[in-house]
C-alpha positions as CSV (number, residue, x, y, z in Angstrom):
1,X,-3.0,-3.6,4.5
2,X,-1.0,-0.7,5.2
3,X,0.8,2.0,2.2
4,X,3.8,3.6,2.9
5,X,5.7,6.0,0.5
6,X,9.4,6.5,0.1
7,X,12.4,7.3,-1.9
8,X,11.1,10.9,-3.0
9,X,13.0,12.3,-6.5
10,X,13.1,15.1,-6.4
11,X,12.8,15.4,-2.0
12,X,10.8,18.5,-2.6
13,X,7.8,15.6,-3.0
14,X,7.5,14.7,0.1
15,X,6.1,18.3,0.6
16,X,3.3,17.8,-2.3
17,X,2.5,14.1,-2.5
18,X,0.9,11.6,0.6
19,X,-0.4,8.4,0.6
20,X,-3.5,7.1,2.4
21,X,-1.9,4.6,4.9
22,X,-5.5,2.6,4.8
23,X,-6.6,2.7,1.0
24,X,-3.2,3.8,-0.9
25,X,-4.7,6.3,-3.0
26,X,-1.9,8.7,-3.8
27,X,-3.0,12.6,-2.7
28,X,-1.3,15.5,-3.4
29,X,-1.1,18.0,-0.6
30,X,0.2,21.3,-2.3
31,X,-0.2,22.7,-6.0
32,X,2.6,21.2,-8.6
33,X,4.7,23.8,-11.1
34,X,5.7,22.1,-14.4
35,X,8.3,24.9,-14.8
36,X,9.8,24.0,-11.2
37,X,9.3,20.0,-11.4
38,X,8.0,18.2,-14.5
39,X,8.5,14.6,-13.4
40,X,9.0,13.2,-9.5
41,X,9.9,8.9,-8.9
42,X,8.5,7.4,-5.8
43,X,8.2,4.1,-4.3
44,X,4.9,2.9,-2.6
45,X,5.3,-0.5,0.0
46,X,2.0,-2.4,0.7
47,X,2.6,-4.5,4.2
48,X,-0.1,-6.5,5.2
49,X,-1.0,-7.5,9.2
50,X,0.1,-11.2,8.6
51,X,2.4,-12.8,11.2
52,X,4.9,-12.5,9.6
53,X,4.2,-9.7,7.4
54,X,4.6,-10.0,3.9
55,X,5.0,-6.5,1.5
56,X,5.2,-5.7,-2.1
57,X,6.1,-2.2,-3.8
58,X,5.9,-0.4,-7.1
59,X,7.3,2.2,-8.4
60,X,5.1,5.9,-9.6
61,X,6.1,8.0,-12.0
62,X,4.0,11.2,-11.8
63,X,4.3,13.5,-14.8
64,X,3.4,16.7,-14.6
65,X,1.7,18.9,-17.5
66,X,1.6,22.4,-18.7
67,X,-1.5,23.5,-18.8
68,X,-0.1,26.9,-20.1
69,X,1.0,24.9,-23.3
């Protein structure tokens, strides 16, 4: 299997959130601000090495809190 990650709202997450290609754990890669972004929408696809290759994606809704609050 192999995990891609598209279709970023807002973009700025492609800057802060990254997929493992191998395992699909989501990582983030930069510190998140609730009073910049509260909520980003991405799409992971899962494509496995099958001839052909069949895939499969969900949807991730990461919420992000206020840890001031």
């Amino acid at each position: 299997m192999s995990y891609t990650v598209t279709n970023f709202l807002p973009l700025s997450g492609k800057d802060v959130i990254t997929v493992n290609p191998r395992t699909g754990e989501i990582l983030l890669t930069g510190a998140l601000d609730f009073e910049e972004v509260n909520v980003f929408h991405f799409r992971i696809e899962a494509q496995d090495k099958g001839y052909p290759p069949l895939s499969g994606h969900c949807r991730v809704v990461l919420q992000v809190l206020d840890v001031n609050d």
